[in-house]
C-alpha positions as CSV (number, residue, x, y, z in Angstrom):
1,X,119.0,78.2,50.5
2,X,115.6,79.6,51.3
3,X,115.5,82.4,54.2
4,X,112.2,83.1,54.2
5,X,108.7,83.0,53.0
6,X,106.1,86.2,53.3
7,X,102.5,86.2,52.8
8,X,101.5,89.8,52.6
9,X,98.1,92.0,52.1
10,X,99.3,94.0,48.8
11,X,97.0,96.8,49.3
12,X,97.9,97.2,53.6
13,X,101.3,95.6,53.8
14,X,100.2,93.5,56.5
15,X,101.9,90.2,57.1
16,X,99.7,87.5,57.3
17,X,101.9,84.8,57.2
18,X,105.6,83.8,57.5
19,X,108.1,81.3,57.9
20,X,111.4,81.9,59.0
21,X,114.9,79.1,58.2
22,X,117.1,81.4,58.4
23,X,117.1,84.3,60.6
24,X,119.3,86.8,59.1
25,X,116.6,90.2,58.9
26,X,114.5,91.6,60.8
27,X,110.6,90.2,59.7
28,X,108.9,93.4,59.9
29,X,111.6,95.4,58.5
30,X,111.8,93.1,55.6
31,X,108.1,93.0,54.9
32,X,107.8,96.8,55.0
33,X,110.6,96.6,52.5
34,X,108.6,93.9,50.3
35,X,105.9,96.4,50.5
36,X,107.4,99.5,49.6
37,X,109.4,98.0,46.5
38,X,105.4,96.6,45.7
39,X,104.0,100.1,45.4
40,X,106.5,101.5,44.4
41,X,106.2,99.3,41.3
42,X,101.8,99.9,41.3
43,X,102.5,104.0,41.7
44,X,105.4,104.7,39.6
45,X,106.0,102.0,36.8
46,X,102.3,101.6,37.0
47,X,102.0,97.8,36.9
48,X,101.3,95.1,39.1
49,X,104.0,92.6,37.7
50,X,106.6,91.9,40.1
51,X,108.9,88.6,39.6
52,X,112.3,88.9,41.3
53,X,114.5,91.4,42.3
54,X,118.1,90.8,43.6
55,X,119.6,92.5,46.3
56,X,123.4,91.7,46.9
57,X,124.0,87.8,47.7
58,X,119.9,87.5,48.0
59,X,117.0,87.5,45.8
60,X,113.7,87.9,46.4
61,X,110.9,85.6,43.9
62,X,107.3,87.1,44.2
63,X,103.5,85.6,43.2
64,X,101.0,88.2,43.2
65,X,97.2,87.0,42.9
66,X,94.6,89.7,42.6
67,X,91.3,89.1,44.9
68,X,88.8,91.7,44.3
69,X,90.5,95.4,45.1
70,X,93.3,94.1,46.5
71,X,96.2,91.6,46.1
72,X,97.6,88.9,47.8
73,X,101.5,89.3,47.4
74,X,103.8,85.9,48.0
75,X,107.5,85.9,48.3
76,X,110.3,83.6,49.2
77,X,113.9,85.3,49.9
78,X,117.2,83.1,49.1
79,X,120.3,82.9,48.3
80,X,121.1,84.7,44.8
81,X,122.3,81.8,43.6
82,X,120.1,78.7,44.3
83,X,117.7,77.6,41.2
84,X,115.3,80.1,40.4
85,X,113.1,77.6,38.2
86,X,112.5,75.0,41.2
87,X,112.0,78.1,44.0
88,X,109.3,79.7,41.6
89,X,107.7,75.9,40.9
90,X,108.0,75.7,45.4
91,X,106.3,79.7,45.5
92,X,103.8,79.2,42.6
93,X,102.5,75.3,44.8
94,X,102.8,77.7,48.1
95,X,100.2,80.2,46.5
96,X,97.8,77.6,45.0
97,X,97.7,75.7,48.7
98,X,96.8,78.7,50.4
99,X,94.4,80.5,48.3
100,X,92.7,76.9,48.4
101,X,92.8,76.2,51.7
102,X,91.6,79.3,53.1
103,X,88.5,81.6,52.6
104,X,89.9,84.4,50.5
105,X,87.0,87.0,51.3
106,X,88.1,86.7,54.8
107,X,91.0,88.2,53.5
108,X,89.5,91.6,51.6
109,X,86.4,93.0,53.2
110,X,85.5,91.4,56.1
111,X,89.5,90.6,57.2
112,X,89.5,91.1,61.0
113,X,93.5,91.9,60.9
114,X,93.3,88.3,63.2
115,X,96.6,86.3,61.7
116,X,96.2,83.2,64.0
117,X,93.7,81.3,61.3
118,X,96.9,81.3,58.8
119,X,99.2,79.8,61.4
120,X,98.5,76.0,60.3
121,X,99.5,77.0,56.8
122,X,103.1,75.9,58.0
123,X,102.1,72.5,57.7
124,X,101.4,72.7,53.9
125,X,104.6,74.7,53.1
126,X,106.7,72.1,55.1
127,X,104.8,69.3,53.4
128,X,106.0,71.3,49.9
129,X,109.3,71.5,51.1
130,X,109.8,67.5,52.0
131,X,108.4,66.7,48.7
132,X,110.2,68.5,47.0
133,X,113.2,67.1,48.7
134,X,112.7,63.4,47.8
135,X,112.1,62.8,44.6
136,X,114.1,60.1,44.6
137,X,115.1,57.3,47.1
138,X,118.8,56.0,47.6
139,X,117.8,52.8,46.6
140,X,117.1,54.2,43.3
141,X,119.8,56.4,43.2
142,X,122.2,53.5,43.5
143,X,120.5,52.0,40.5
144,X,120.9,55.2,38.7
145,X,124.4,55.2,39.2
146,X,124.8,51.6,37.8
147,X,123.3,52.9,34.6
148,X,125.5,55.7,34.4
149,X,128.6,53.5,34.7
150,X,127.1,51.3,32.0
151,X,126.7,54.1,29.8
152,X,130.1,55.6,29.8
153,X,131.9,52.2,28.6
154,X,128.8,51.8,26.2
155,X,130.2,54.6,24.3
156,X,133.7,56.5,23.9
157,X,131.9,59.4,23.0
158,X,130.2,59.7,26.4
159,X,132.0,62.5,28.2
160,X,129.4,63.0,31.3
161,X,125.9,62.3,32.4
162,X,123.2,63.5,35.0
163,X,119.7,63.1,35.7
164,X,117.8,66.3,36.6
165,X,114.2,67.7,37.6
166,X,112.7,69.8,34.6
167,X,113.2,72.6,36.7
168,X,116.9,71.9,37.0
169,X,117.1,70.0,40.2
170,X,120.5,68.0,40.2
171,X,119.4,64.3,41.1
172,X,122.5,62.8,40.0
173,X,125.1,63.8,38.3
174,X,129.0,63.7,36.9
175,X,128.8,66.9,34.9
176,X,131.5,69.5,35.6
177,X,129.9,72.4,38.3
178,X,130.4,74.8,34.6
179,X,128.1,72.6,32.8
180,X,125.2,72.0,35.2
181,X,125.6,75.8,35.7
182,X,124.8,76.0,32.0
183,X,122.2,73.5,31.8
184,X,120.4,75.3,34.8
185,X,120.7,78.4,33.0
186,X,119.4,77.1,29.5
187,X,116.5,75.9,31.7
188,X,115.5,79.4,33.8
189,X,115.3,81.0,30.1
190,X,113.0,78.3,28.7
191,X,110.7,78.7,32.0
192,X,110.8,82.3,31.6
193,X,109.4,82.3,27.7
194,X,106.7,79.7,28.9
195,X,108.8,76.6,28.5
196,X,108.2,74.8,31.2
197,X,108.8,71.1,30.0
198,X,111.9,70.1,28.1
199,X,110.9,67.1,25.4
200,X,114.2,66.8,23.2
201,X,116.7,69.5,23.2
202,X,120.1,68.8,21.5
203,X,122.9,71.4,20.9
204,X,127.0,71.9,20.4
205,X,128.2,73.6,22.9
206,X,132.0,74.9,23.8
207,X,132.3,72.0,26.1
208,X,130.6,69.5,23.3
209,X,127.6,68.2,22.4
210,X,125.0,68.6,25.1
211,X,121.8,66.2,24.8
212,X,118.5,66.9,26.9
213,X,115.7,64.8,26.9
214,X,112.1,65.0,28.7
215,X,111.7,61.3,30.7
216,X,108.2,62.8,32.1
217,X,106.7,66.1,33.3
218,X,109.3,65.6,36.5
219,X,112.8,64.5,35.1
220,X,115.0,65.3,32.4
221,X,118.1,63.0,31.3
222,X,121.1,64.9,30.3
223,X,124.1,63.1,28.3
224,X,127.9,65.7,27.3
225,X,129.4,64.2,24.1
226,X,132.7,65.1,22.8
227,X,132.7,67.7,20.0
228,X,133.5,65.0,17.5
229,X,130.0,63.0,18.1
230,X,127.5,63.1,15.3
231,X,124.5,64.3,16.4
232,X,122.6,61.4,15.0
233,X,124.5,59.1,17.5
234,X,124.5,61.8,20.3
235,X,120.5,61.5,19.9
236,X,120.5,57.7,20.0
237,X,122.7,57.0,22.4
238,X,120.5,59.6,24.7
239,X,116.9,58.5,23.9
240,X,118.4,54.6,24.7
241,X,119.5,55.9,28.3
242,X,116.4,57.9,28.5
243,X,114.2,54.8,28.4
244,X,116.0,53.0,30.5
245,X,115.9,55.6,33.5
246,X,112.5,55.9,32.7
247,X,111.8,52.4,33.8
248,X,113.7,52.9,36.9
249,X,112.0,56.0,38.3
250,X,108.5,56.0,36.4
């Protein structure tokens, strides 16, 4: 679950925007920590590349944009272990609203230290955050479950099924916990070598054969075989159930 997201000057340190869901830190404490672990990692490791960094049951996901001399530095704090794809995806659309919506030379030299101008931004990041949260109606999802019943007496090798966001988002799902955990994980490392779109991905894993495939840029069907199932079928049998969630949600 999301705590908390900073908008900070990287240069200053100064806050210039934040929203608050869960109130477990002090603000200002937790933005002059964001700052220090910032230069620290300008001064000493000499770089301005900053991504995540985990601290206990919490992690904190930055976005750094350099305007002029100085830098804009974004982060969202959550829980440790909520999806790290969809909260970058969330912080990545949080940067690209703001440094559209607003003026950014207001925000170098002629930046007045007045903070009141960002207020509105919490519109847009609540507007991120309901979209994000309803991707799918529970008309559809009804519909969706219908298919999945259909698909597991269509085939005996059919040992579970989900559909998922390409950033790992459960929609719905009868996987195990273990295996979405898995899935979710085979999908950070793709985002984090550049892969940010799965289009066909089929593999044996130790709890079968696991079969991925892209439905669009948004959604990802995902199919567990038993170990015994040819890949052959395992790849028809998924790219059937593909098309026909495709026509439901596209």
């Amino acid at each position: 679950m999301i705590k908390n997201i900073f908008i900070m000057k990287g240069n200053t340190g100064e806050l210039i925007f934040y929203k608050t869901y869960e109130d477990i830190f002090n603000v200002k404490l937790t933005s002059s920590f964001l700052s220090a672990i910032f230069s620290f990692v300008k001064q000493t490791l000499k770089t301005e590349e900053l991504s995540e960094i985990e601290v206990g049951l919490f992690r904190f996901i930055f976005e750094i944009e350099k305007i002029k001399s100085d830098e804009l530095l974004f982060a969202l704090f959550s829980d440790r272990t909520d999806n790290l794809v969809e909260l970058r995806n969330q912080l990545r659309e949080i940067k690209n609203q703001f440094l559209n919506k607003f003026d950014l030379n207001r925000l170098t030299d002629n930046f007045d230290g007045e903070i009141s101008q960002f207020f509105d931004f919490e519109h847009n990041i609540n507007k991120i955050m309901e979209t994000g949260n309803q991707l799918v109606s529970e008309d559809v999802k009804r519909d969706l479950l219908g298919i999945f019943n259909e698909l597991h007496t269509f085939s005996s090798f059919v040992v579970a099924s989900a559909l998922l966001t390409q950033t790992g988002r459960v929609i719905v799902s009868n996987l195990q916990p273990n295996v979405v955990s898995e899935i979710i994980k085979l999908l950070e490392g793709r985002f984090l070598s550049g892969n940010y779109r799965v289009n066909e991905l089929i593999s044996l894993e130790k709890f079968g054969v696991l079969s991925l495939i892209g439905i669009d840029e948004h959604f990802i069907s995902v199919i567990q075989f038993k170990n015994n199932c040819p890949f052959e079928t395992a790849l028809i049998i998924s790219k059937r159930f593909s098309n026909r969630l495709q026509k439901l949600i596209c």
